[in-house]
C-alpha positions as CSV (number, residue, x, y, z in Angstrom):
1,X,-9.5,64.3,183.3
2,X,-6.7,62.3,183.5
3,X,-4.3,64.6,180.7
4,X,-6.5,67.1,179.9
5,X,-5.1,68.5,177.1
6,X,-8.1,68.3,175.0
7,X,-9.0,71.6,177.2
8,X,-5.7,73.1,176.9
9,X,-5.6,73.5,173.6
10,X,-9.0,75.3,173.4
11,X,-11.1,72.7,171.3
12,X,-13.7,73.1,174.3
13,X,-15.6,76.5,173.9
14,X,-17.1,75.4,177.0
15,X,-15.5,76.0,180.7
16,X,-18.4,74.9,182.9
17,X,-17.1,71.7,185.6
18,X,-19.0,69.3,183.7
19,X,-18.1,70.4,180.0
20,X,-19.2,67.7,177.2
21,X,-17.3,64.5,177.4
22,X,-14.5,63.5,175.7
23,X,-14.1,61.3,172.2
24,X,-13.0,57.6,172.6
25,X,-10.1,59.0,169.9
26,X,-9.0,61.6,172.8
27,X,-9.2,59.0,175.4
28,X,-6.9,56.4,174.0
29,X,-4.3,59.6,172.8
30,X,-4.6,60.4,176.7
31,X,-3.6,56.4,177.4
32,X,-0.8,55.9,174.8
33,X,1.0,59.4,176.5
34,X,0.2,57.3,179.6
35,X,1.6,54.2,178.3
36,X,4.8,56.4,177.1
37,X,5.3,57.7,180.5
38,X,5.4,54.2,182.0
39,X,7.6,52.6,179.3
40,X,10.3,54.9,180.0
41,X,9.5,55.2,184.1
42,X,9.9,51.5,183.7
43,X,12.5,50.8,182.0
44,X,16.0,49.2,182.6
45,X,17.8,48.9,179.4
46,X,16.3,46.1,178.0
47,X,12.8,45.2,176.5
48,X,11.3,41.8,178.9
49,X,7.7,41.1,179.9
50,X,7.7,42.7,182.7
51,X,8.3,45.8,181.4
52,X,5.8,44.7,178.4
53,X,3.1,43.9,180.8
54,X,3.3,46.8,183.2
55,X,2.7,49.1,180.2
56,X,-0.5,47.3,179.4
57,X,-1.8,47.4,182.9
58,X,-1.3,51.1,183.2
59,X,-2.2,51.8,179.3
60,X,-5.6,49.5,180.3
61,X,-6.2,51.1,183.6
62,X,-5.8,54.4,182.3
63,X,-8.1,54.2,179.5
64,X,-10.7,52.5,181.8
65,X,-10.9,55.5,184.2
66,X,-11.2,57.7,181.3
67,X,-13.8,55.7,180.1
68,X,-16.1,55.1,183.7
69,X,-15.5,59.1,184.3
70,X,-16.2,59.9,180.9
71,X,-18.9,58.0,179.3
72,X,-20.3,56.9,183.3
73,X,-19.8,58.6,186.6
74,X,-20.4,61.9,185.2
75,X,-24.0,61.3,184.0
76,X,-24.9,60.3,187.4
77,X,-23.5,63.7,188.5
78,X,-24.9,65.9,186.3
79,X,-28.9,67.1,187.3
């Protein structure tokens, strides 16, 4: 849910609200564009560990919300 782009380039045939889940492959492309978007959102001309570190938080928390919505909180939605 998070970039849905998996749907937007038509590998789904299906367009129900609860379509089948994602692969973990799709997930972690999903996180590194996330990761991508932070690195550069982030940062200020030169490479420290604060910059370092606030990738891997939003890289990690990204995945992980894939991952609970994904492979979790949707099965106990579906009936």
């Amino acid at each position: 849910m998070m970039l849905d782009l998996y749907n937007a380039i038509g590998k789904r045939k299906s367009t129900v609200w609860f379509p089948n889940s994602k692969s973990y492959l799709d997930m972690i492309i999903d996180s590194l564009i996330i990761a991508g978007i932070t690195f550069f959102s982030s940062w200020n001309g030169t490479i420290d560990l604060n910059s370092i570190l606030i990738v891997l938080k939003a890289t990690g928390l990204s995945f992980f919300v894939q991952l609970s919505y994904e492979k979790g909180v949707k099965k106990l939605t579906k009936k």
